[in-house]
C-alpha positions in Angstrom: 89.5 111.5 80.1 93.1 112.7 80.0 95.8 113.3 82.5 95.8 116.5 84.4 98.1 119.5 83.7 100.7 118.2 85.8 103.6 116.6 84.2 103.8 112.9 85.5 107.0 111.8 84.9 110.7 113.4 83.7 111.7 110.6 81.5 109.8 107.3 82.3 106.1 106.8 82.3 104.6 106.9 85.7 102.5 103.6 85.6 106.1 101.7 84.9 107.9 103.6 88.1 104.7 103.0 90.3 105.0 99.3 89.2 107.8 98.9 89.2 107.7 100.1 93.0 104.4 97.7 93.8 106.4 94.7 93.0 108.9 95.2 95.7 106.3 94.5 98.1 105.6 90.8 96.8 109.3 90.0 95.2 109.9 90.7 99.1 107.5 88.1 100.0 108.3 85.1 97.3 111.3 85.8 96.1 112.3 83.5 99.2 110.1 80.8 99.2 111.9 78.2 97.2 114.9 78.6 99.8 112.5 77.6 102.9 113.9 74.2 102.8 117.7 75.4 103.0 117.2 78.4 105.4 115.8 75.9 107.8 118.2 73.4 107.9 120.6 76.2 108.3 119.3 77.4 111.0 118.1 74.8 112.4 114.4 76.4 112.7 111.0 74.9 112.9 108.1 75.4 110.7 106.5 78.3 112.5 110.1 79.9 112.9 110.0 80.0 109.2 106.5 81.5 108.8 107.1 84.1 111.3 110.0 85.5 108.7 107.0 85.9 106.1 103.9 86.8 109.1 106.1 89.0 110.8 107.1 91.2 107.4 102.8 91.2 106.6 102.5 92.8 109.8 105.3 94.9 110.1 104.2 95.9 106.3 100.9 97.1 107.5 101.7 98.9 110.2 104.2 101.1 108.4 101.1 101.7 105.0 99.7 103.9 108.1 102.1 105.8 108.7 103.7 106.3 104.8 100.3 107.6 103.7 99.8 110.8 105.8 103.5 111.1 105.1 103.4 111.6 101.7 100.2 114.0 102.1 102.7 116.1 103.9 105.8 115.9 103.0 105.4 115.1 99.1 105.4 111.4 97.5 109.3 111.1 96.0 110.7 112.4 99.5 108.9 109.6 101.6 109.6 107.1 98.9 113.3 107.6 98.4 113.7 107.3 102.1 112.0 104.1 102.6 113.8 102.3 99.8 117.2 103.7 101.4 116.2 101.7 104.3 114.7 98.3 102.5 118.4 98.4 100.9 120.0 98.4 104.6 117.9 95.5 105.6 117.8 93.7 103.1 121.9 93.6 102.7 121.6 92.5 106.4 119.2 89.6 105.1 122.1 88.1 103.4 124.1 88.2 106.2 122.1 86.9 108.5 123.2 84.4 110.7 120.5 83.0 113.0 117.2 82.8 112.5 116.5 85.4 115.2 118.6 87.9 113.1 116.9 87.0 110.1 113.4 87.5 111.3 113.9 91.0 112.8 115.7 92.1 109.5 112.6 90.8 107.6 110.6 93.4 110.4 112.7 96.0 108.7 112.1 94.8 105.2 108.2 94.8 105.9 108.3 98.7 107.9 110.3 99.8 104.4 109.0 98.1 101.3 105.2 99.3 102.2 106.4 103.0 101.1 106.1 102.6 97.0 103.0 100.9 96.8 100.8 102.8 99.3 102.6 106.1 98.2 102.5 105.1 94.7 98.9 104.1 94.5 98.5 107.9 95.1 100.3 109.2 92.4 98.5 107.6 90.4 95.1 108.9 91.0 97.2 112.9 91.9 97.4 112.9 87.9 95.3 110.9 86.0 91.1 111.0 86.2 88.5 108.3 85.1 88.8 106.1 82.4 92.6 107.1 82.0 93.1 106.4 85.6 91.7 103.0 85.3 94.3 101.7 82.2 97.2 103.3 83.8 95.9 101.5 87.6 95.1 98.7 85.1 99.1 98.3 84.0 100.4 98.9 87.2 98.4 96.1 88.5 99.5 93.9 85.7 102.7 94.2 87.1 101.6 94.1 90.8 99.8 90.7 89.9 102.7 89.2 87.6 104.9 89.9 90.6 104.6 87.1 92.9 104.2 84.5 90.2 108.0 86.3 88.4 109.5 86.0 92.0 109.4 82.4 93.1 111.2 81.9 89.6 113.6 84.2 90.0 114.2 83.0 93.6 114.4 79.6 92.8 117.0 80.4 89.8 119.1 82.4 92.3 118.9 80.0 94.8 120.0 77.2 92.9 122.7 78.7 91.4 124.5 81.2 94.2 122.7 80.4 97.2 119.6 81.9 99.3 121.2 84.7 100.4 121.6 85.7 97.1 118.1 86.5 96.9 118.2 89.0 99.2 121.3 90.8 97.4 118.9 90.8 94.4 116.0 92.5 96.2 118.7 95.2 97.5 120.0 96.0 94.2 116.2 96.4 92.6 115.9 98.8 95.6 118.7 100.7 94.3 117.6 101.0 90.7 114.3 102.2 92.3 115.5 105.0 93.9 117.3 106.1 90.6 114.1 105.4 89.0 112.0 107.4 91.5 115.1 110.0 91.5 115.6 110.9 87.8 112.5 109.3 86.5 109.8 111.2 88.3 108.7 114.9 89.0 106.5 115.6 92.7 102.9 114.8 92.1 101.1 116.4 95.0 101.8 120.1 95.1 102.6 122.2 98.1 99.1 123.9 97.6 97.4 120.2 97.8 99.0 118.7 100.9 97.9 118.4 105.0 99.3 118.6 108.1 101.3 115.9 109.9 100.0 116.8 113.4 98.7 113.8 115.0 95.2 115.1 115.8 94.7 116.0 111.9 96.2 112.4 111.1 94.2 110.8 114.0 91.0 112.6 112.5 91.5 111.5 109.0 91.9 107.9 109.8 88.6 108.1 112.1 86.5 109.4 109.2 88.0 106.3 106.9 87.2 103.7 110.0 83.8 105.4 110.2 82.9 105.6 106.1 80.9 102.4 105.4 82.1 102.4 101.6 85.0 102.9 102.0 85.4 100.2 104.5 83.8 97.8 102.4 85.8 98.3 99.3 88.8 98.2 101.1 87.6 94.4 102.5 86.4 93.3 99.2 89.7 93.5 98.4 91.5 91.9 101.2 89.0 88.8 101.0 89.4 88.6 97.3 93.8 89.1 97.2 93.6 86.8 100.3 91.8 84.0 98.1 94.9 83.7 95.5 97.4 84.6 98.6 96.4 81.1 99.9 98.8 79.7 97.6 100.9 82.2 97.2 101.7 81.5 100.7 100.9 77.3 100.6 103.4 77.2 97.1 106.2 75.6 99.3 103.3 72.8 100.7 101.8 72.7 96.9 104.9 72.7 94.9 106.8 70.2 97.3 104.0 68.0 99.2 100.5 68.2 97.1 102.4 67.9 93.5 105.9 66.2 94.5 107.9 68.3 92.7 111.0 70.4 93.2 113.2 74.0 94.0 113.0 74.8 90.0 109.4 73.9 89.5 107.9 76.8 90.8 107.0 78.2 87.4 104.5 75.2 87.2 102.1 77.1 89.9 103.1 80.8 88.7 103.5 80.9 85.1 99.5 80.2 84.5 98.8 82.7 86.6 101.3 85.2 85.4 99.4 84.5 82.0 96.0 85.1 83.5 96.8 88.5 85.1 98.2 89.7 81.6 94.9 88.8 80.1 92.7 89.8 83.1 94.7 93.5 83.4 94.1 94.0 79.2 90.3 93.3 79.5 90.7 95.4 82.3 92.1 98.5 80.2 89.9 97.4 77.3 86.8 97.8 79.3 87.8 101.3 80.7 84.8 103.2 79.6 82.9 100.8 78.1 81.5 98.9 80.9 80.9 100.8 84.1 83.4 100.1 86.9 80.6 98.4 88.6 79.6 95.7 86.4 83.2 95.1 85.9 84.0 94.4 89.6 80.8 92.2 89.6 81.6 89.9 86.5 85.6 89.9 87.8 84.0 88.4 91.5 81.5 86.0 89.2 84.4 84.5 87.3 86.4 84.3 91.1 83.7 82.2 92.4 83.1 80.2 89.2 87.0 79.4 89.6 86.8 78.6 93.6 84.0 76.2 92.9 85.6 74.4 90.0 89.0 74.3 92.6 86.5 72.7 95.3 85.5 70.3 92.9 88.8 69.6 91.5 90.1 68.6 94.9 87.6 66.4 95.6 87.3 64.3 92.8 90.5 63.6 91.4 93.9 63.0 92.7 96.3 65.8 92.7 98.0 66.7 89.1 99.4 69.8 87.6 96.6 70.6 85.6 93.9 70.2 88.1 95.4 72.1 90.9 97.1 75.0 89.1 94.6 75.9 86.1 91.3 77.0 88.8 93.6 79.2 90.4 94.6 80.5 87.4 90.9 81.3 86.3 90.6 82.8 89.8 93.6 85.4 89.2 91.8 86.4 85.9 89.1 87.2 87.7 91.1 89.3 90.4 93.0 91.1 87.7 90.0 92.4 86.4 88.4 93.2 89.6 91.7 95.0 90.8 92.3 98.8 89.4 88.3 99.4 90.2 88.7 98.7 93.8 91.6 100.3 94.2 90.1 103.5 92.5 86.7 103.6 93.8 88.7 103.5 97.5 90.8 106.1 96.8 88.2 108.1 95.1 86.0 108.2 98.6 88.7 110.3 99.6 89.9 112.5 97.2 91.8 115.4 99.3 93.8 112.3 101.5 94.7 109.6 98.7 98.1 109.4 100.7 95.6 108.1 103.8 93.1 105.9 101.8 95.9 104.1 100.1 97.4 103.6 103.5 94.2 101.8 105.0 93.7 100.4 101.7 97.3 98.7 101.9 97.1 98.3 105.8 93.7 96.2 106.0 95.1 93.8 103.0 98.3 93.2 104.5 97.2 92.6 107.9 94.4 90.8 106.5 97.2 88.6 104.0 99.5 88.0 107.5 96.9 86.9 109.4 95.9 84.7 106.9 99.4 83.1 106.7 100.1 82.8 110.0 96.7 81.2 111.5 95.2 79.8 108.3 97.9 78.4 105.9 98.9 76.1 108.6 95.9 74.8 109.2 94.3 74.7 105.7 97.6 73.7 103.4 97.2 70.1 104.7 95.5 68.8 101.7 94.5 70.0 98.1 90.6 69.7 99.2 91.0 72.2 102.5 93.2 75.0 100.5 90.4 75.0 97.9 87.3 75.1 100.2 89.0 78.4 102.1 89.4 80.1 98.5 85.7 79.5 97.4 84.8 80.9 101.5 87.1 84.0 101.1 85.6 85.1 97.5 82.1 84.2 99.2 82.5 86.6 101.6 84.0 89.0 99.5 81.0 88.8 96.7 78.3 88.9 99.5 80.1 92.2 100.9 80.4 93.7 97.4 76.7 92.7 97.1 76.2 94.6 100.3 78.2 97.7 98.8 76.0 97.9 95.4 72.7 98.1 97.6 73.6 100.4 100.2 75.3 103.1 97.9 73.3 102.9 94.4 76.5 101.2 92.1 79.3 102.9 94.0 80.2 104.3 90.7 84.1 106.2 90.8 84.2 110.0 90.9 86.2 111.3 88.4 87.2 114.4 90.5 90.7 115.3 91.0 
């Protein structure tokens, strides 16, 4: 299949804008993490002080996917973009200058109700120009990008932090929000034309969201995800307790956890765009949650048997993200496609459930679970359980759930 007739970009290709707008959501989240240690001690705050900064954005993230979604069916998708990033820059400059840890958390609120916009909204763009197998390499790119993301961040946080300070990581996410708005500004034409796009009444908005909550698929898909992202967010999450606690190591060794799994999303997201029309969407969701579980058992095992060391602890995650890569662009397509005249909406709910899902997860699990290597693993190999039984479900009840390639 090839791109529609509409002309998806004015000088840079769409997947890298739309990427390159997904990562701000998780450089927003990790970027940080290496400065825990010092914002703490700054501010003299606790432990759960200093999870609420990163609970508090998930939440404050999700909430705002809901309301950027039906935006950008009504208004257009560069409009509502271009306004939220104006905003993350705000906040995030006010990150910087933060100085208590009250102030810092209700900035982080701010970040979380702004970054939301490019990936919801941009997910949407997406699918508003290309159709089936195309539509799956491009998603398949963008979610390289999305994946390499929060294994690039903690390095570049941790670099940053050593060198200026933490509050110059929050300078660097301000000026990427810049050079995303002059991407989004002179990079990009409107996808969604005036012809295409729905009201912003709150009945018609209420409505649309009731027919999501009430579509079984859609529902489903949009949980496989969560449960699967949520797996590998586990230690996204836990890298402060892994880096520092489980493997004794220090602010710069971040790369030790990321950088394996950096390399298995590039591999994962190219069999991805190499399968596009060769194996059915499908089968490739199925063998991506097969090689997940193969990876959460071996992790289980791992952490068991043998005392924690680099190699053991960071290669079954690894394995694990290969898996998700690959499982990735068909979710995310297959959900959106159960909605074709609201992608703006789908993407929202889509981005809602998996952020609300990935702050409650940090807020009531991580603490509990990142006590030991053995107790991280065994919640992995229960969320991709629970994920492959629902996408079990899925294939039963609706016969493959098999993408539409309508526009």
């Amino acid at each position: 299949m090839t791109p529609n007739t509409q002309t998806p970009a004015k000088g840079l290709p769409l997947s890298l804008v739309v990427a390159a707008l997904a990562m701000l959501a998780p450089f927003t989240i990790d970027t940080y993490l290496p400065s825990f240690p010092d914002i703490a001690a700054e501010f003299s705050a606790s432990y759960a002080e200093m999870q609420q900064t990163l609970s508090l954005y998930l939440l404050a993230f999700a909430v705002s996917t809901l309301i950027y979604g039906p935006l950008s069916d009504s208004f257009g998708r560069r409009r509502v973009i271009m306004l939220a990033l104006a905003i993350y820059t705000l906040t995030s400059i006010g990150c910087a200058y933060a100085q208590s840890i009250e102030q810092l958390i209700l900035l982080r609120i701010g970040q979380g109700l702004s970054a939301s916009a490019g990936l919801v909204v941009g997910r949407a763009m997406i699918r508003d120009v290309y159709h089936g197998a195309a539509a799956q390499r491009v998603m398949a790119r963008v979610m390289l990008l999305f994946g390499i993301a929060p294994a690039m961040a903690p390095l570049v946080g941790g670099w940053l932090h050593d060198i200026f300070g933490w509050r110059s990581v929050f300078v660097f996410l301000a000026l990427w929000a810049g050079l995303l708005v002059t991407m989004t500004g002179l990079g990009t034409v409107e996808t969604l034309e005036r012809e295409r796009r729905h009201s912003i009444h709150p009945v018609a908005v209420s409505r649309a969201y009731a027919k999501a909550f009430r579509s079984g698929k859609f529902m489903a898909l949009v949980f496989c995800f969560a449960l699967m992202f949520s797996g590998f967010f586990l230690y996204v999450a836990g890298a402060p307790t892994v880096i520092y606690d489980f493997l004794g190591l220090g602010v710069n060794d971040f790369w030790v956890l990321f950088v394996p799994s950096v390399a298995a999303i590039v591999i994962g997201s190219q069999l991805s765009g190499l399968l596009a029309g060769r194996l059915s969407p499908a089968r490739t969701v199925t063998v991506g949650f097969s090689l997940m579980f193969v990876a959460a058992l071996l992790n289980v095992l791992q952490g068991f048997l043998l005392e924690p060391a680099t190699l053991n602890v960071v290669a079954p995650p690894a394995l694990y993200v290969l898996g998700m890569a690959l499982t990735m662009p068909n979710l995310n397509l297959m959900a959106l496609d159960c909605f074709p005249k609201n992608r703006g909406m789908a993407s929202a709910m889509q981005s809602f459930t998996q952020m609300a899902f990935a702050s409650l997860v940090v807020g009531a699990v991580v603490p509990l679970v990142a006590v030991s290597v053995p107790t991280l693993a065994l919640t992995m190999l229960g969320l991709n359980i629970a994920g492959l039984l629902l996408w079990q479900w899925l294939k039963h009840q609706h016969g493959g759930c098999e993408r539409s390639d309508s526009p």
